[in-house]
C-alpha positions in Angstrom: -33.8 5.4 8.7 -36.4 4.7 11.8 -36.2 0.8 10.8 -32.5 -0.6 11.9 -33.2 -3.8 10.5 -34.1 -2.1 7.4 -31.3 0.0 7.0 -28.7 -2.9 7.7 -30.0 -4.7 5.0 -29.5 -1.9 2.0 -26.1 -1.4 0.2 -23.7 0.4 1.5 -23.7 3.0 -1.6 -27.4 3.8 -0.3 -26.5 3.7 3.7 -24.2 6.8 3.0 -27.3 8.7 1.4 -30.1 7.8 3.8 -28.0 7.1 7.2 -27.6 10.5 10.1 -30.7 12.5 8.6 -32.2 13.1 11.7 -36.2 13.8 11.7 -37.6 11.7 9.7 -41.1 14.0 10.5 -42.6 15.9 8.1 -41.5 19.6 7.5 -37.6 18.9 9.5 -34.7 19.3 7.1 -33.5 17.0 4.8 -29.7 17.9 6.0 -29.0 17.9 9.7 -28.3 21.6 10.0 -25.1 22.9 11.8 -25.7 23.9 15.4 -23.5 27.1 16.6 -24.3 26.5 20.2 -22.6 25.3 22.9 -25.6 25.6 25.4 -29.1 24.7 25.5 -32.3 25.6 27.7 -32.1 23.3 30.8 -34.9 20.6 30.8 -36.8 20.4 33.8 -35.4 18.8 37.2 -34.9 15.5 36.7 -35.8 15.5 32.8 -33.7 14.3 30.3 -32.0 16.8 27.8 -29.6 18.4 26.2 -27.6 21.1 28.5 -24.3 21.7 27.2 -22.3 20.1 24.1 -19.6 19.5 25.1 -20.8 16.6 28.0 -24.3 16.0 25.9 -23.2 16.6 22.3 -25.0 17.8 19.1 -27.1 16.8 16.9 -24.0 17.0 13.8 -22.1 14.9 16.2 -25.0 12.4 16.4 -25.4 11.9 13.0 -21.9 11.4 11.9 -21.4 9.0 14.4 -24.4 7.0 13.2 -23.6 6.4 9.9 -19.6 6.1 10.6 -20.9 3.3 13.6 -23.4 1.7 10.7 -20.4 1.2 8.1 -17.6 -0.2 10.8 -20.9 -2.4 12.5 -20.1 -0.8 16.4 -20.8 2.4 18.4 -18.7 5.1 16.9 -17.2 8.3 19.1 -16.1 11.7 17.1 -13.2 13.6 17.4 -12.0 16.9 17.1 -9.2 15.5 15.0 -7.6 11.9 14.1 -5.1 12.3 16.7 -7.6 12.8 19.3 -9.3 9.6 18.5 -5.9 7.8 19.3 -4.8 9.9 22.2 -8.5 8.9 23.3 -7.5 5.0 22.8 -4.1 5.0 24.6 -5.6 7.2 27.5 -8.1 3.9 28.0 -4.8 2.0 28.7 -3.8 1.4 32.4 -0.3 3.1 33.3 2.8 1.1 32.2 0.6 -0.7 29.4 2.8 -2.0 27.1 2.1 -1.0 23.9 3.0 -2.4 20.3 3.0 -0.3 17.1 3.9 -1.0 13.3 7.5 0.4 12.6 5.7 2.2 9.0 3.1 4.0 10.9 1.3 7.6 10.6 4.1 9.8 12.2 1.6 11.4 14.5 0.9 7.9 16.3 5.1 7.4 16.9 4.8 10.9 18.1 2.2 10.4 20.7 3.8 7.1 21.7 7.3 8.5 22.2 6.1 11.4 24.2 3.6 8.9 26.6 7.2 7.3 27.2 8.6 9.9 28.1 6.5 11.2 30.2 7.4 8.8 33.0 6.6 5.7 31.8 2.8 6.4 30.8 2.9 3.3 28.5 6.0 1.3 27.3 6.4 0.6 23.8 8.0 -1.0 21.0 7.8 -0.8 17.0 8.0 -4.0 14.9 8.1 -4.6 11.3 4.8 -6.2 10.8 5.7 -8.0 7.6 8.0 -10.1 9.5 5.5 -13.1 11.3 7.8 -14.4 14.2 8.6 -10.3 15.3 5.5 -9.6 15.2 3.9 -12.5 16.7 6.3 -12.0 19.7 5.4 -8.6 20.3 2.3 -9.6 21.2 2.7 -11.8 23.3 3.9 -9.3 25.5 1.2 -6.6 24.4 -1.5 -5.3 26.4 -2.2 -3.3 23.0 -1.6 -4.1 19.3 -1.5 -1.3 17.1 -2.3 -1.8 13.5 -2.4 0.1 10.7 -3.1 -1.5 7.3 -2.6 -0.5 4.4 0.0 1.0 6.6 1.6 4.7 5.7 3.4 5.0 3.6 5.2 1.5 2.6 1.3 -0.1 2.1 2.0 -2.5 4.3 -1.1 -5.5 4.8 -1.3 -7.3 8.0 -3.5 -10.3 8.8 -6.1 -8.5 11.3 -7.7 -11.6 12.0 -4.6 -13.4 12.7 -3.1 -10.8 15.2 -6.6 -10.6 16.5 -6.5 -14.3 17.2 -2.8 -13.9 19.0 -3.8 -11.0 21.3 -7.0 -12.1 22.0 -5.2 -15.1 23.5 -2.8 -13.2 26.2 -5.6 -10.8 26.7 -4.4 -8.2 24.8 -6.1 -5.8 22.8 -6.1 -4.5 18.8 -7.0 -1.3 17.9 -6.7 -0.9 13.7 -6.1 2.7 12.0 -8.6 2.4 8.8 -8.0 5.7 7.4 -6.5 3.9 4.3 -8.8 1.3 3.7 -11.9 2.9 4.9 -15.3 1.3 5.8 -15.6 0.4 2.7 -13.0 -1.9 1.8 -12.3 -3.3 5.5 -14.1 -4.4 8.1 -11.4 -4.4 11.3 -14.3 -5.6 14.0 -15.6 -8.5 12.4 -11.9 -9.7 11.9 -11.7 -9.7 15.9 -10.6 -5.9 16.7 -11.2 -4.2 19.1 -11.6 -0.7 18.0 -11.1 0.5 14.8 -9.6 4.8 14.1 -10.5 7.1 11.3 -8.9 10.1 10.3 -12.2 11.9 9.1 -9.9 14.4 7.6 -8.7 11.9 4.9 -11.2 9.7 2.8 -14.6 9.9 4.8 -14.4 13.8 4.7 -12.7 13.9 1.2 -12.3 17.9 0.9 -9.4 18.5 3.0 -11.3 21.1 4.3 -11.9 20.1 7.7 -10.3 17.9 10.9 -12.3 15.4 12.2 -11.5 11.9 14.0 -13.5 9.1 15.2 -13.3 5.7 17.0 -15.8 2.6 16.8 -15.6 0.0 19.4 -16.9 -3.7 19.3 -18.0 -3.3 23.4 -20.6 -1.0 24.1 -18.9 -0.1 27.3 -15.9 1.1 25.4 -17.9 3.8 24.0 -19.1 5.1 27.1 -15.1 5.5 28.0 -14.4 6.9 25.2 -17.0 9.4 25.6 -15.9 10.2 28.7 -12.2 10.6 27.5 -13.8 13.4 24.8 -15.5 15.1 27.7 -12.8 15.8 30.3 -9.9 16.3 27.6 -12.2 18.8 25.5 -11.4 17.2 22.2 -14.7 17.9 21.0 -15.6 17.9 16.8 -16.6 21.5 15.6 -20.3 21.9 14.3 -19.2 22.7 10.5 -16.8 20.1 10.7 -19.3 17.3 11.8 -21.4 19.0 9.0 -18.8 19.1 6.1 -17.6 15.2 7.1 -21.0 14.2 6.9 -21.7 16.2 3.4 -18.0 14.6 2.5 -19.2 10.8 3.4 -22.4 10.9 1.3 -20.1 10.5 -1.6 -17.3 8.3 -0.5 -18.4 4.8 -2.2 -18.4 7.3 -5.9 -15.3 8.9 -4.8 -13.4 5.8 -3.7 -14.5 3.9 -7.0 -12.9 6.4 -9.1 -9.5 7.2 -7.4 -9.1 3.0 -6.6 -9.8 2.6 -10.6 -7.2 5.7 -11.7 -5.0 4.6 -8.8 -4.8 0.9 -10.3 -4.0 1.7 -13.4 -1.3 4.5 -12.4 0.4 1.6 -10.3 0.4 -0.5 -13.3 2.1 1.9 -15.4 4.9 3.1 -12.9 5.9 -0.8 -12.9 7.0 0.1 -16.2 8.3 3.5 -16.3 12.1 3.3 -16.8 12.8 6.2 -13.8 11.1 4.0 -11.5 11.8 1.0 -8.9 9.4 -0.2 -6.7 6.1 0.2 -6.9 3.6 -0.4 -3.2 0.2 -1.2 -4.3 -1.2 -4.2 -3.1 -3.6 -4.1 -6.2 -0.6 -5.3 -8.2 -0.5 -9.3 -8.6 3.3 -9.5 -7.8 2.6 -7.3 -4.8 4.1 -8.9 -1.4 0.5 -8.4 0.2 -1.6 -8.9 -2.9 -2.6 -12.3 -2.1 -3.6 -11.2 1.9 -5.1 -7.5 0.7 -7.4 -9.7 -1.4 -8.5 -12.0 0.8 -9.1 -9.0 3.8 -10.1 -6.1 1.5 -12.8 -5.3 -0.5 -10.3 -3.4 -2.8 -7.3 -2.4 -3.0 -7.4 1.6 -2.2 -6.3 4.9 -3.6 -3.3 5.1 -2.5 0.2 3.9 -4.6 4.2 4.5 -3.4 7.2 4.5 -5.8 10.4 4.7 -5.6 12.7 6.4 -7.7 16.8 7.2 -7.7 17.2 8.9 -4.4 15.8 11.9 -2.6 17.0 14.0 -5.0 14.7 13.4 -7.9 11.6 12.4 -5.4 12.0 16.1 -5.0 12.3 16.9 -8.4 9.6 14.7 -9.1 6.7 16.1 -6.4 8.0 19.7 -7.9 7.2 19.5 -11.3 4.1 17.7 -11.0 1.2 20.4 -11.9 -2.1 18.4 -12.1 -1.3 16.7 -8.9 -1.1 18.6 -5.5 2.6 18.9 -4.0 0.8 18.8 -0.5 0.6 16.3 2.5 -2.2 14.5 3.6 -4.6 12.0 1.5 -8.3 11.5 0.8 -9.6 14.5 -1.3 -11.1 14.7 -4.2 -7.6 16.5 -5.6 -4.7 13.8 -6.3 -1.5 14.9 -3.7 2.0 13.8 -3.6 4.4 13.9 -1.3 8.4 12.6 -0.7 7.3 11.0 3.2 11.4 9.9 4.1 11.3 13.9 4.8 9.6 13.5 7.6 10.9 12.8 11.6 11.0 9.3 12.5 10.9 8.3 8.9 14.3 6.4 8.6 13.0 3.3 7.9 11.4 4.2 4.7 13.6 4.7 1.5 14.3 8.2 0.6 13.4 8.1 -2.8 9.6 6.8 -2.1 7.0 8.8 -3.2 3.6 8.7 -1.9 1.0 9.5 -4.3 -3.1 10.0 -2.8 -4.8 9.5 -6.1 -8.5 11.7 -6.8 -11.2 11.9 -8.8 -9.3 13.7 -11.8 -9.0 11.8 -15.6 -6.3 9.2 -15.3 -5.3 10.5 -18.6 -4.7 13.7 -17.0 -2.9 12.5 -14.0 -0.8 10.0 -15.9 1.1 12.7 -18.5 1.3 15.0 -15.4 3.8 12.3 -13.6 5.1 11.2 -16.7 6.3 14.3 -17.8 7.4 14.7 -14.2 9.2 11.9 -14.2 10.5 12.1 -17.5 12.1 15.4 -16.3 13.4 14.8 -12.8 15.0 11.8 -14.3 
């Protein structure tokens, strides 16, 4: 699209099809095309140009960074993976930064924290259970970063971005929000008052599980240009096929998402009722904890539901049986996974007989009497 003002008016079903085409000239491809190179002709002295991709980027780059920037509304930075875009947020903090983080968080983040600890005091941090108000509104107070991740991984935990915002913006603090979960599409981070928001590429806005790809999108202009600059000297630059698969991924996200929010809806419905099961985390649900916040703050509800059976015992039994659904990590493709998360380090806070389910594009039907039967046999 050549007219901005244009393209910020259509829906955002059409933005993902028109937005990072490149040319718009006649006889140029429809597709940007990959780009193996990682040099290019020098321009004359003192001409601008393109020289070498890993300080000037590539065209794939370019164009899944407009349309990821167009659907969060700021300048967007890609990734070699989604843990590069947060390294490449924490590395923007001054040493000894104090950091706050969610206690149910992607295990990676806890990860990079701890080790940033560790490594002589790089940042200070703490974890909070963000469903408690008074913890986590005196957290930060002391923050000089709030990190947020809602719906969080993988109790589904919903936090009040624009109240947080609010809170840190008043000690001068600042928010970053992972919106892997919700995605562009059903949550808006920056217009709530945050500062940047993450992606894990790999997850929804890719939606193949075939590639590794991260990004950032900042509300500040300037933040971008650090951000860029953090990309350059650490080398966590996004491949050419991956830029080129995300981008093919994110023309169908809005179909995609419809379909797995719809089947994962009505799955949450009817765990609530299954016998061999507790607890059900969707916020979708009306007697959800975060149902009445999710629907104030979200345009949807997600694809994503947690259980809980007996113990970790039949979890296991339960992601083993399963045969429609993927016994695999990870969430966001267009095949339906499950996974027992309490297996994993720095998980002790989350029941061990939770199940995470990342719900597709498959027939409900289908999926349904594939974790019934599961279910039905573990138990």
């Amino acid at each position: 699209m050549q007219d901005e003002s244009a393209a910020q008016r259509l829906r955002v079903e059409t933005r993902l099809a028109v937005l990072g085409r490149g040319s718009h000239l006649p006889g140029q491809p429809l597709n940007v095309p990959i780009v193996p190179a990682s040099n290019f002709r020098a321009a004359p002295s003192g001409a601008a140009g393109r020289e070498y991709s890993r300080d000037d980027g590539t065209p794939g780059w370019e164009a899944v960074e407009e349309l990821i920037g167009d659907l969060e509304g700021g300048p967007a930075v890609c990734f070699s993976s989604g843990m590069a875009a947060i390294a490449a947020v924490l590395e923007l903090l001054p040493v000894g930064a104090r950091v706050v983080a969610p206690r149910d968080s992607y295990t990676g983040l806890r990860a990079l924290l701890e080790d940033g600890a560790a490594a002589g005091g790089r940042w200070t941090f703490c974890t909070v259970d963000v469903t408690h108000a008074d913890e986590l509104a005196a957290a930060v107070r002391e923050a000089d970063l709030v990190w947020l991740e809602t719906p969080s991984n993988p109790l589904l935990d919903v936090v009040d971005i624009a109240e947080v915002a609010a809170a840190a913006a008043a000690v001068g603090a600042l928010v970053a929000v992972d919106n892997t979960f919700a995605t562009p599409l059903l949550q808006s981070p920056l217009q709530l008052g945050a500062d940047f928001v993450v992606h894990s590429a790999t997850k929804f806005i890719g939606g193949h599980s075939d590639l590794l790809l991260g990004a950032v999108v900042c509300r500040r202009p300037d933040d971008r240009a650090h951000l860029v600059r953090r990309r350059e000297v650490a080398g966590a630059t996004p491949g050419a096929l991956e830029c080129f698969l995300a981008l093919r991924g994110a023309r169908t996200l809005a179909v995609r998402l419809r379909q797995a929010q719809e089947s994962a809806g009505e799955l949450a419905r009817r765990l609530a009722t299954h016998p061999a099961v507790g607890r059900v985390r969707y916020p979708g649900l009306p007697d959800d904890p975060h149902h009445a916040l999710a629907a104030r703050q979200m345009r949807g509800f997600g694809a994503v539901v947690s259980f809980e059976v007996g113990d970790a015992d039949t979890a296991d039994a339960v992601c083993a049986a399963v045969r429609v659904i993927a016994h695999a990590t990870s969430v966001g493709g267009v095949e339906s996974t499950i996974e027992r998360r309490a297996k994993l380090p720095d998980q002790e806070h989350v029941p061990p007989g939770l199940v995470r389910i990342s719900v597709g594009c498959e027939h409900v039907e289908d999926l349904w009497s594939d974790l019934a039967a599961a279910l039905n046999a573990a138990a």
